[in-house]
C-alpha positions in Angstrom: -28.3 44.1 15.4 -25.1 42.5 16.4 -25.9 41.9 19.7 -29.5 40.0 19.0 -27.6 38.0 16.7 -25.2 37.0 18.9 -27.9 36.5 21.9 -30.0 34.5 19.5 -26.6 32.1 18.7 -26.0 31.7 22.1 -29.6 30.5 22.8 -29.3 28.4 19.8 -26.4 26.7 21.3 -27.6 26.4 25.0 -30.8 24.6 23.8 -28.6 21.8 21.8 -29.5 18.6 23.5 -25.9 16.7 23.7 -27.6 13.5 23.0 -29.2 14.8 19.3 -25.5 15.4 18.6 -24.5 12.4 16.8 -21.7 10.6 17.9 -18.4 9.7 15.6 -18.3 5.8 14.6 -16.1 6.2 11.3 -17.1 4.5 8.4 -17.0 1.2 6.7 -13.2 0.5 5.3 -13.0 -2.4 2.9 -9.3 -1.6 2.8 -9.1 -2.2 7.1 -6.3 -4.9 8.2 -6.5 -6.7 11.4 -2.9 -6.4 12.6 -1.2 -9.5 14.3 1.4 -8.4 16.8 3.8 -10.5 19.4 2.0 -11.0 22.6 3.2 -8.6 25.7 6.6 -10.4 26.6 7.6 -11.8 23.5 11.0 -10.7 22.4 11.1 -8.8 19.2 14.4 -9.3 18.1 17.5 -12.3 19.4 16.5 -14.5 21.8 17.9 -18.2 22.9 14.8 -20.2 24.0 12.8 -19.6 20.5 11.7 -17.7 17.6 11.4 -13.7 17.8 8.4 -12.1 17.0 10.6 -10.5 13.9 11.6 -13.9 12.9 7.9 -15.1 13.0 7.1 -12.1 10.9 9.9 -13.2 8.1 9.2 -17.3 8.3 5.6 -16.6 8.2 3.9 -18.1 5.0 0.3 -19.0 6.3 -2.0 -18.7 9.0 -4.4 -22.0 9.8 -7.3 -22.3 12.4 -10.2 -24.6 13.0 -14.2 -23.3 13.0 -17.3 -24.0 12.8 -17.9 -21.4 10.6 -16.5 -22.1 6.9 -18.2 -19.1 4.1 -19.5 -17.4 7.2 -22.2 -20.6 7.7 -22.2 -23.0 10.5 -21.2 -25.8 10.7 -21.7 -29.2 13.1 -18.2 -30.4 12.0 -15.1 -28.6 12.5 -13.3 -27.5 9.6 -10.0 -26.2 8.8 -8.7 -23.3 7.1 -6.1 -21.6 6.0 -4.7 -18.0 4.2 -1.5 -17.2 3.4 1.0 -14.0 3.9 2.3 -12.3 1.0 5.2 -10.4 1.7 3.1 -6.8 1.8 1.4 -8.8 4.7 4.3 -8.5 6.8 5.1 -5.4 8.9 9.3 -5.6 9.7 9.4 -2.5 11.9 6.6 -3.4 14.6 6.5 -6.4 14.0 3.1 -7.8 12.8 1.4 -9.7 10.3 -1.8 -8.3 8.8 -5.1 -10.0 7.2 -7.3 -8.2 5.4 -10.7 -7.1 7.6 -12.9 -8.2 4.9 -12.3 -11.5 6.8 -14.6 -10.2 9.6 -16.6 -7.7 8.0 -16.9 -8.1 4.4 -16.9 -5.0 1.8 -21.2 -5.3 1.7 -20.7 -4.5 5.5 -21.5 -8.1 6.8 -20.1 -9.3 9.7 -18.3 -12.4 9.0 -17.5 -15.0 11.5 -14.7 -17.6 10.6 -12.2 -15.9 11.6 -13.5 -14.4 15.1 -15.4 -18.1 16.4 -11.6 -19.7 14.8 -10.0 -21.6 17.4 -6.8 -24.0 17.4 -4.8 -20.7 15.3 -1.4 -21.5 14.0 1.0 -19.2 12.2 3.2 -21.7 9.8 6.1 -21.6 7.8 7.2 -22.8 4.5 8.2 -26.3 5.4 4.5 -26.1 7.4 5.7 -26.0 10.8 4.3 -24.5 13.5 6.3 -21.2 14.4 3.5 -19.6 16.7 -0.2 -19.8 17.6 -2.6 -17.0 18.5 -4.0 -18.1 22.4 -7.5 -19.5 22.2 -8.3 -16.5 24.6 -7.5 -14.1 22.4 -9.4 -15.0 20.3 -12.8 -15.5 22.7 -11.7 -11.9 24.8 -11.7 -9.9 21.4 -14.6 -11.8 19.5 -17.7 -10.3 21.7 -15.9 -6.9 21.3 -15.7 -6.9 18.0 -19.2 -8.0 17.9 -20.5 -5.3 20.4 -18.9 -2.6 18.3 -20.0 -4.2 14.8 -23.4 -4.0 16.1 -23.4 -0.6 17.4 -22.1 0.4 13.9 -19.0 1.9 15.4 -16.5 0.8 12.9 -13.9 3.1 14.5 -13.9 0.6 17.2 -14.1 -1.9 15.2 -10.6 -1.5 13.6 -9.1 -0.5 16.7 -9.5 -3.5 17.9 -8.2 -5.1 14.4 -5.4 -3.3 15.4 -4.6 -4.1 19.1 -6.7 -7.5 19.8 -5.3 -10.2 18.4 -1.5 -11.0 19.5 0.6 -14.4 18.8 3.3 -16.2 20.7 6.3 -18.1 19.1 6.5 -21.9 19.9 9.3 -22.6 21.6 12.4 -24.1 19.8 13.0 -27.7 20.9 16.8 -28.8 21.3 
């Protein structure tokens, strides 16, 4: 009886099609955060010619950038917007500053656009000056990503790119 058991599980298992198995995308996390970290090169900590990626992370009060898209609608004209750090934004140890991913895809599971069509994105500090910028490019490389994996459903992908896409530089200090 064993045996025809065992025979009978093996067929079973030899006739799964490996496409009807269905593949892992994860699952819809409100509580996701798209993780800001120094660009490849940027020093983390002491450096002469400007601000270190730590010391962006500390000075950092708010992030602004231009788009067309304001409330996830377009828009002709450009318009600006802005969100601010709190302090449990702020990661000390990688360094890294972190928004919420509700700001690309919202707890309903919409994809919002704002932040991922934002161009002209400046990290500011508490007297509003400019202490880094997030490239243009970065911006435009990660944005059809995202999108690809949003569409796809594959929220695991999704939130791996919230955590490795998006990178600032510090603006140089000016003597």
């Amino acid at each position: 009886m064993k045996k025809i058991l065992l025979l009978l599980v093996g067929l079973l298992l030899i006739s799964c099609n490996p496409e009807d198995v269905p593949e892992t995308k994860g699952k819809l996390d409100p509580n996701a955060m798209i993780v800001i970290k120094p660009a490849k090169g940027v020093q983390l900590r002491s450096t002469v010619t400007g601000l270190t990626a730590l010391e962006v992370v500390e000075r950092a009060l708010a992030i602004k950038f231009q788009s067309h898209y304001f409330g996830n609608v377009y828009n002709e004209d450009v318009k600006d917007i802005a969100r601010s750090f709190r302090e449990t934004d702020k990661d000390y140890d990688t360094p890294a500053l972190l928004m919420p991913g509700i700001d690309v895809i919202t707890v309903e599971g919409d994809y919002y656009r704002d932040f991922t069509h934002a161009f002209n994105v400046f990290i500011t500090d508490n007297q509003g000056d400019t202490i880094a910028y997030v490239p243009d490019a970065v911006i435009n490389s990660a944005r059809p990503l995202i999108e690809a994996a949003y569409e796809n459903e594959n929220y695991t992908e999704v939130y791996r790119l919230f955590d490795e896409a998006f990178t600032f530089l510090p603006i140089p200090i000016s003597e």
